[in-house]
Each structure stands twice: as C-alpha cells, then as structure tokens.
N, C-alpha and C positions, 0 to 999 in steps of 0.2 A: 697683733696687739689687741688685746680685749680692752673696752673702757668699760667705767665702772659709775653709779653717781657720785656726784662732786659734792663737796661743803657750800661751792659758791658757782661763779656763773660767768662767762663772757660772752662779749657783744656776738651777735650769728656773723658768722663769713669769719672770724679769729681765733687762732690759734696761737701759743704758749710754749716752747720748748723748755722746759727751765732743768740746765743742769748742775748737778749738787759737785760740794769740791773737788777740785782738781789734783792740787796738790803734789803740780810737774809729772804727771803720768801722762807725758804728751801721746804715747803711744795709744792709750786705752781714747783718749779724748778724740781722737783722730780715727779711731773703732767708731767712736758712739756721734762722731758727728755722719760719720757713713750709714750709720743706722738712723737717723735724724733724713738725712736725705731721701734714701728711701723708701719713708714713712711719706712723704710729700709728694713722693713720683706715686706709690701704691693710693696716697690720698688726697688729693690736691685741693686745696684751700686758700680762697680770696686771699687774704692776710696773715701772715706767719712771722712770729719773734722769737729769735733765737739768743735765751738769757740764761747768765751764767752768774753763781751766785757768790764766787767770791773764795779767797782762800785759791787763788791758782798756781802760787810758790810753796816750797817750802818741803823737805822730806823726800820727795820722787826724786828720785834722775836725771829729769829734764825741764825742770822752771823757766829757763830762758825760752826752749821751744815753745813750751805754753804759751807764755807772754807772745810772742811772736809769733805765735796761730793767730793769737786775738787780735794781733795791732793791723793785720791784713785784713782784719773785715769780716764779716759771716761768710763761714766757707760753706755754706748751705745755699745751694742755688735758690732765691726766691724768699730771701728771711731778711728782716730787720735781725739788728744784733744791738743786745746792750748787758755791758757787764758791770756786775757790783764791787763793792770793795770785800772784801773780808780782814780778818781781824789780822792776818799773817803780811796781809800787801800792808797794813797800816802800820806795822811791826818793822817792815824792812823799808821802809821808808823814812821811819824814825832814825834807824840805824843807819843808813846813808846819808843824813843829816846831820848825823856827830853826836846823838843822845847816845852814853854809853851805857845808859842803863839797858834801853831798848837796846842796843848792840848785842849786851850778853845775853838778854832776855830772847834774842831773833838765832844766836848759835844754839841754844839750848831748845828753841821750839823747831829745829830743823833749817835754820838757815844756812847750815855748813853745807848744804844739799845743792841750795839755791846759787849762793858762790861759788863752788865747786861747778855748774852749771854752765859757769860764764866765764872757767877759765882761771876763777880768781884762786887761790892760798885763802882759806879760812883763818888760817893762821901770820896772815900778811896784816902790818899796819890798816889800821881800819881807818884811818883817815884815807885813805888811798881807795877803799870801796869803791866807794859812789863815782869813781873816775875810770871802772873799769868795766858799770853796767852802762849801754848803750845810752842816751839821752832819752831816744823814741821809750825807751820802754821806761823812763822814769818818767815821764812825762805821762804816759800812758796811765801809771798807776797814780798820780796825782790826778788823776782827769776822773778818776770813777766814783760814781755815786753810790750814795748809803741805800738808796729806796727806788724803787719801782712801784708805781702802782696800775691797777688795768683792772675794771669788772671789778667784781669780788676779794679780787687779791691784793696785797701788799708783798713784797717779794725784799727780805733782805738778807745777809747774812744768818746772823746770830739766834735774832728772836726779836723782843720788845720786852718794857714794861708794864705786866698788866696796871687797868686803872691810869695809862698817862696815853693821853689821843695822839697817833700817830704822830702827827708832826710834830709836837713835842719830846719826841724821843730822842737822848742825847748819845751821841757818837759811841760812846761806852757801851748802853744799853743794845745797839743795833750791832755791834761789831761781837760783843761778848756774853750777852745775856746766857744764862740757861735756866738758872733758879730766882726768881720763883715761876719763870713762863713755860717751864717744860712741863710743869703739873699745873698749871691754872686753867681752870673752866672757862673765864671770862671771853665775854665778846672783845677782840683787840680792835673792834670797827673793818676790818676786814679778815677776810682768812688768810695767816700769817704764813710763806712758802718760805724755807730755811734750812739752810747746813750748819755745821759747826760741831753740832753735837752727835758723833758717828754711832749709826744703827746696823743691825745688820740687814735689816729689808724696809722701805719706805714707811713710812708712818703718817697715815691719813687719822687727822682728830676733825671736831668740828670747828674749831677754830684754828688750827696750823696743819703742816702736812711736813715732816723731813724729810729729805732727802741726801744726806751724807751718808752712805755706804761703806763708806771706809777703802775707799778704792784704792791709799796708800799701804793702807794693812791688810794689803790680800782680798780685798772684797772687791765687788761691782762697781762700777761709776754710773749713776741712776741719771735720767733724764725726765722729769715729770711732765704729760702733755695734756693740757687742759686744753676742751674745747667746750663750746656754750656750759650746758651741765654737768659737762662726763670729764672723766679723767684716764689715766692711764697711762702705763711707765715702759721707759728705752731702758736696756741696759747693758753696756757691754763689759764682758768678763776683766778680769786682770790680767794685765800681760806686764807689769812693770814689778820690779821686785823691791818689795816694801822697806822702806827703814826705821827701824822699830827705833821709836821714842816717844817720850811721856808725852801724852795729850794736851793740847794749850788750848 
C-alpha cells in the first residue's frame, strides 16, 4: 500500500482504519478485514481503530452476517472498533418500530435484502418484523453513534452542513447530506471522512475524503488508512452479487 499526503493529521503512534459501506456484503467485508489485518502484521503500530462508517444492511445478501461480524468485536487482532450509524440502519429501525412510512420507504431502499437475510417474508405482516430480528442486533443498531472525531478528522456517514459547526449538525444533515456539501469549498472545522454517496474510486478533497465504492453495485469496498500525515487505501474486490436498486 503506498501512502500519499493527507488533508489533515493524527496524533504519532495512531492509526485509522475507516471502512466505506457495507451494504450486507459480509463476504467482501471479511476479504478487507483480512486485508486490514495484514497491513498490522506487515506494519505494526502503537494504536490502531478499526471504523466503519455506516449503512451495513440493506441490498447485499447478507445484512444479518454483517451486523453480526460487528456485535463480536473488532475481528482485527490489536484494533479498537467503532461503528457509525448510516442512513439505512436509521431507516430500519424506524420500520421495526411501526412508522409505516419508513417501512415502505426501507422495502423500496433495499430492505427486502435485509429481511430476506434474517429469514423473514418481506412480504409478511410488518408488525411481526422486529420480532424476528435477534434483540442483540437491535439493540446494537440503536447503540451507534452519529460522529467520531480523532486529529484532523470528523468521520460520519453522509456529510455535514456547510457554515453549521460540527456539533450542531442535526441527525438529517449527518445521515443524508449530499447537496450542498459534496461541492462546498468550506473549512467543515475538520476534514469530513464519508460514504453514502457511491464513487467509483476514493475521493480525496481538502476538506472531505469518500469513500463509498459502491461495493453493492459491483465495485470495491474501500478502507481508508490514515496515519500522522499520510493516507492510503485497502480494498478488496467484489465477491457478492449486487442488487440493483435506486440510490437512497
């Protein structure tokens, strides 16, 4: 892996794993966490966080195994682990709660994927849902945070609003942002690390970095690794076969 310079900067002896969505390609994720590992054994460093940005159901194959990679911990010998929420766990949470707007809003962005997943009929009474996904993993997706911050970086989902200071950013803004922050110039007060809006190769700016690859639609699943000033990317191929639906 070449590193390259960075936007921003972390503390020496720390390192940054951050990977872009998931999207139930347990198979590909379980690739790039072995790539992850071996980047650790080739390069060994004090402190290591392995983050993952969110959007882990939804369209793949296997959204349950996802979730249940995650709830076992960082499978990365030697790494902290913290995952974010994305717009799709905030979507299927709604809809196991009994909002039926979010219900039909979570079939249509690919949650027949995610049910189907766990066993369930997409097609079954949807009050019966949430009684047939395990507790640990609902609980799991309730438990995750909007934001990360470390050094330089801010790490969420979506994006931000430019012009509103980090911590003012409301739940909307963080989960689904794209316009106006995927062309704004502005300093966000840190360098903004993000999926959501799928590219077909990483996108280093000086103020954000994407990395949504589109791993569901035949592409890469990308892993960014920041260290002090450098950066540089994991990424392991596609092995899961995609299901083609509109963008949310």
């Amino acid at each position: 892996m070449d590193l390259s310079p960075a936007p921003a900067s972390l503390p020496a002896d720390r390192r940054i794993y951050a990977v872009g969505d998931v999207h139930g390609c347990a198979r590909q994720l379980a690739a790039l966490h072995d790539l992850i590992a071996g980047d650790l054994v080739r390069r060994p460093i004090a402190s290591a966080l392995l983050l993952h940005i969110g959007d882990f159901v939804d369209r793949g194959p296997d959204s349950s195994g996802v979730i249940a990679r995650l709830i076992e911990g960082s499978p990365v010998p030697g790494t902290q682990m913290i995952n974010i929420l994305g717009n799709h766990e905030s979507t299927m949470l709604e809809a196991l709660a009994g909002d039926k707007a979010a219900a039909t809003d979570w079939l249509f962005a690919g949650g027949r994927a995610t049910l189907e997943s766990y066993g369930v009929d997409p097609d079954s009474p949807r009050e019966q849902w949430a009684d047939r996904i395990p507790v640990s993993h609902r609980g799991f997706l309730r438990a995750l945070p909007l934001i990360y911050r470390e050094g330089g970086y801010a790490f969420v989902h979506a994006g931000v609003r430019p012009g509103v200071p980090l911590m003012e950013q409301t739940r909307d803004d963080l989960l689904r942002s794209r316009q106006p922050f995927l062309y704004s110039e502005a300093d966000f007060g840190a360098v903004i690390v993000h999926g959501h809006t799928p590219v077909t190769a990483p996108v280093v700016k000086h103020n954000r970095i994407a990395i949504d690859t589109g791993a569901v639609f035949g592409g890469k699943l990308t892993c960014l690794v920041l260290e002090a000033d450098r950066l540089g990317f994991l990424q392991a191929d596609s092995v899961d076969a995609p299901v083609p639906v509109a963008h949310q």
